[in-house]
C-alpha positions in Angstrom: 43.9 -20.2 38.2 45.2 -18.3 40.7 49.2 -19.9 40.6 48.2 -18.4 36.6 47.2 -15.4 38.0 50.6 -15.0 40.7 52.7 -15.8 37.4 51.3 -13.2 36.1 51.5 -10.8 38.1 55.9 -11.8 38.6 56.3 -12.2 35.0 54.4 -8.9 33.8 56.4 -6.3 35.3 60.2 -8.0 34.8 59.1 -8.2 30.9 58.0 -4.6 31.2 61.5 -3.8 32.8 63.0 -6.3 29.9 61.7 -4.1 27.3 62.4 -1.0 28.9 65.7 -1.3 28.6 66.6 -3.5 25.3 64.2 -0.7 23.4 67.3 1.8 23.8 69.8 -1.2 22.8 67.5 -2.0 20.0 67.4 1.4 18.1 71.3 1.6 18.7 71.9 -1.7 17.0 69.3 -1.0 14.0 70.5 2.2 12.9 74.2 1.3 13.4 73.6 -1.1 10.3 71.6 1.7 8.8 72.5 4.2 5.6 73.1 7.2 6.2 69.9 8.4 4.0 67.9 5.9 6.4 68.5 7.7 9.5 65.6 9.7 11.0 63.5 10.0 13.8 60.6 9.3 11.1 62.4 5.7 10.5 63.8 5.2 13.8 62.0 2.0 14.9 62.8 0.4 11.2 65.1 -2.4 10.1 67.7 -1.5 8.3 67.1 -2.2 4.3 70.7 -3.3 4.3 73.7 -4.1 6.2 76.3 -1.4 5.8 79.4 -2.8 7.8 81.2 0.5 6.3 79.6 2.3 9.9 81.6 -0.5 11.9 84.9 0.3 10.0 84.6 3.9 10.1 84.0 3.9 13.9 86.7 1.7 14.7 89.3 3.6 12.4 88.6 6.5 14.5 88.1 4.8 18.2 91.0 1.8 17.8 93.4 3.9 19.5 90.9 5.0 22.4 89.8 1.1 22.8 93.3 -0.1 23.0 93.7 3.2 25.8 90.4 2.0 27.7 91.4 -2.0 27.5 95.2 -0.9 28.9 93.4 1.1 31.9 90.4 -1.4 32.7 92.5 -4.3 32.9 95.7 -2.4 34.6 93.7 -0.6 37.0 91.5 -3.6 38.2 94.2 -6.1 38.7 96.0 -3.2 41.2 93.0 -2.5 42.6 92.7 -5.7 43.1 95.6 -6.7 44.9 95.6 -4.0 47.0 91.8 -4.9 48.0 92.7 -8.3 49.0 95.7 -7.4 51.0 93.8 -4.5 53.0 90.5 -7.6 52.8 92.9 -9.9 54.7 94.7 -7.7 57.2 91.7 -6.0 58.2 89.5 -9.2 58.9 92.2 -11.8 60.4 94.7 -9.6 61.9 93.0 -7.7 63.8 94.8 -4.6 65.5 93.6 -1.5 67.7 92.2 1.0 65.1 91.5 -1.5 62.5 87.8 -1.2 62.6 87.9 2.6 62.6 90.4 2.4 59.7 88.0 0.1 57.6 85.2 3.0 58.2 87.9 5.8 56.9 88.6 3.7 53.6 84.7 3.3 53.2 84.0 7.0 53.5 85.8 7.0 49.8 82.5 5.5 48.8 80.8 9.0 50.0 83.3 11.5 48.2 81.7 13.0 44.8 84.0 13.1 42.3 83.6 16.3 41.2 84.2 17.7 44.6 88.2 17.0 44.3 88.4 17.2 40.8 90.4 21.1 41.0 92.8 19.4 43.7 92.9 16.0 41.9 94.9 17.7 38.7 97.0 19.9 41.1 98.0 17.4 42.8 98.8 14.9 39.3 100.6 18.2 37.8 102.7 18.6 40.8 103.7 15.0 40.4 104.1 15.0 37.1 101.5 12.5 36.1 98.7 14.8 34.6 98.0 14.0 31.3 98.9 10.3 31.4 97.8 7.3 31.2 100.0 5.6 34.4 98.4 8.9 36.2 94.6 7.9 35.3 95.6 4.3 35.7 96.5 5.2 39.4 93.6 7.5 40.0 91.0 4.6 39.5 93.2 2.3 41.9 92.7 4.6 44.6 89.1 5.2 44.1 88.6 1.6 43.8 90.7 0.5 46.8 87.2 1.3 49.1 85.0 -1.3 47.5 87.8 -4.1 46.9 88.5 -3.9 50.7 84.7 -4.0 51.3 84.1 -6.8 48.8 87.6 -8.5 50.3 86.8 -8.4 53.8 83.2 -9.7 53.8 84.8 -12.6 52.3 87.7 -13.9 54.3 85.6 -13.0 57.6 82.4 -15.2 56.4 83.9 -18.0 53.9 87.5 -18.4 55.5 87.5 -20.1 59.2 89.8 -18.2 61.7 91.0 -22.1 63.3 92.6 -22.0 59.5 94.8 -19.0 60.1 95.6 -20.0 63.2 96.7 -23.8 62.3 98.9 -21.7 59.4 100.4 -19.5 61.9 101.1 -23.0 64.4 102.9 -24.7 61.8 105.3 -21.7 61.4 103.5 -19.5 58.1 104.0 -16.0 58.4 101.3 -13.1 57.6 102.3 -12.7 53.8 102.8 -17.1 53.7 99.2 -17.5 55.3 97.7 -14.8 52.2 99.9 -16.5 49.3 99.6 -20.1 50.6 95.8 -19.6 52.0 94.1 -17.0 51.2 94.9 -16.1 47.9 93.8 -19.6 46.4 90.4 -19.4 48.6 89.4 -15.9 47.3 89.3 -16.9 43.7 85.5 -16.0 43.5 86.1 -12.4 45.3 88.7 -11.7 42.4 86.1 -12.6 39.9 83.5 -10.2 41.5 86.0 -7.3 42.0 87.8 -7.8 38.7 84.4 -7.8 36.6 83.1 -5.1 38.8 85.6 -2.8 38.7 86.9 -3.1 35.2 83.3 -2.6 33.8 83.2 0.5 36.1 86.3 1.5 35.1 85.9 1.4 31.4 82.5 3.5 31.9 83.5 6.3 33.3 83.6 9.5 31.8 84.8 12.4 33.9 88.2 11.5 35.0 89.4 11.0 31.5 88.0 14.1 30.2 89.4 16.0 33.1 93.3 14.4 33.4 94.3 13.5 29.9 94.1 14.9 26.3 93.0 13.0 23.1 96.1 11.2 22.9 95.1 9.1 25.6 91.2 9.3 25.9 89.6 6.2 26.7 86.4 5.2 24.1 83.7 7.1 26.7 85.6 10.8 25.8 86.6 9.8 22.2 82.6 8.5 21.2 81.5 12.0 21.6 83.8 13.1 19.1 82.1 10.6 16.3 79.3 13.6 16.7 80.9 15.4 13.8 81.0 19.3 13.9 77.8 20.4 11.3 76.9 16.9 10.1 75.9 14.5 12.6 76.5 10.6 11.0 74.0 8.9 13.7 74.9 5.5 11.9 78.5 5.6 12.4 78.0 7.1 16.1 75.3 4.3 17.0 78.1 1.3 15.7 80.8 3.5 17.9 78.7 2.9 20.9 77.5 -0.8 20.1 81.3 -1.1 20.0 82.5 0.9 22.8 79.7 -1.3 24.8 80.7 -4.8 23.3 83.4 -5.1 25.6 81.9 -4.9 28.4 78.5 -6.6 27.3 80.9 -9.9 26.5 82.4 -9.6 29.9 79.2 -10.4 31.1 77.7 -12.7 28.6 80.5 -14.9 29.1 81.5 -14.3 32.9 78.6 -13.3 34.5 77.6 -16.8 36.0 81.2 -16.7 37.6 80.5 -13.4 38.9 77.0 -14.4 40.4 78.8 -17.4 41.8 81.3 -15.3 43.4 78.5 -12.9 45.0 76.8 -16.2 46.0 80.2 -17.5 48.0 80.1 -14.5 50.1 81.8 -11.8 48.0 79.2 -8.8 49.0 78.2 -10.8 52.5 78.8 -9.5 56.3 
């Protein structure tokens, strides 16, 4: 009775947290298939009578161009971000120079900055360089912000999973320091790419405010263009609901079919130290 009772008392409040957050996911998906006639708060918890797939083609005429915008920038600016994380990751936890650990701090306080505390000198500075209103400009704007926790992830890594007696057998035998991280490293932090690639692209293709802020529509990602879907007097909730079920599906399928490599990745030491 009372291993019942301990069950119980585990399982109660992570169902509780379950439904919590599928009810939001539940109204979005049943009134995206909805009429436009069926759409109320009166009927909100309701199936659908039908299936009207004309919601799912009228979003995506209007968002294909923002998807195609978000999938170029998620995937562009996570495999940079990437690189660059597992070169600073590397140099920072196996060649080890005066300043290093204070330089690690300094690229961590990037986790600390608001963003909307540089955004006025953030577009100065991408109109004096000529990359305001761009796509490479954004792309490069989320590399930089996402060089702090690619390091982070990068370092706890090769300093708990990757032996230093490797490196310095490597450097023995005659490697060099770009040899040992092409040769070595590179093929060992397989699982830190899948965590930082996952992590960062989902992060990447949810956010909001530096696409509203640095471009215009003709290269808004799906986050700005979904709240155009709103209409000006006549809000469609149907055709908004199936723009957000598929501005999420991306992200959602990410997960659903590499989240067990990404919780392998955090298991080999990706977010330890």
């Amino acid at each position: 009775m009372k291993r019942i009772l301990n069950r119980v008392f585990v399982y109660l409040p992570l169902l509780a947290a379950v439904v919590f957050f599928v009810t939001p996911l539940y109204v979005l998906f049943t009134t995206s298939f909805k009429s436009f006639q069926e759409v109320s708060l009166a009927t909100m918890w309701s199936l659908p009578s039908g299936i009207y797939l004309d919601n799912f083609s009228a979003a995506f005429e209007k968002l294909a161009p923002n998807l195609l915008n978000s999938l170029s920038l998620g995937v562009a600016a996570s495999v940079l971000s990437a690189i660059l994380g597992s070169l600073n990751g590397y140099v920072l936890s196996k060649w080890k120079f005066r300043g290093a650990d204070t330089l690690f701090i300094l690229i961590l306080l990037g986790f600390y900055i608001p963003y909307q505390s540089i955004l006025i000198p953030l577009v100065r500075f991408m109109q004096t360089i000529q990359l305001y209103d761009t796509l490479i400009g954004l792309v490069l704007v989320h590399v930089v912000y996402g060089i702090p926790i690619t390091t982070l992830i990068f370092r706890n890594y090769f300093a708990t999973v990757v032996p230093n007696e490797l490196i310095e057998a490597a450097r023995i035998d005659g490697a060099g320091i770009l040899g040992i991280f092409r040769h070595i490293m590179l093929p060992l932090a397989i699982p830190s790419f899948v965590v930082v690639l996952i992590w960062q692209f989902t992060s990447i293709w949810n956010e909001f405010l530096f696409a509203v802020t640095l471009t215009s529509p003709r290269y808004w990602p799906v986050t700005v263009a979904l709240q155009n879907l709103a209409g000006s007097q006549i809000v469609e909730w149907n055709v908004q609901m199936a723009g957000a079920f598929l501005a999420a599906l991306p992200t959602l399928l990410v997960y659903i079919f590499l989240g067990r490599f990404f919780l392998r990745g955090l298991m080999a030491g990706a977010l330890k130290g």
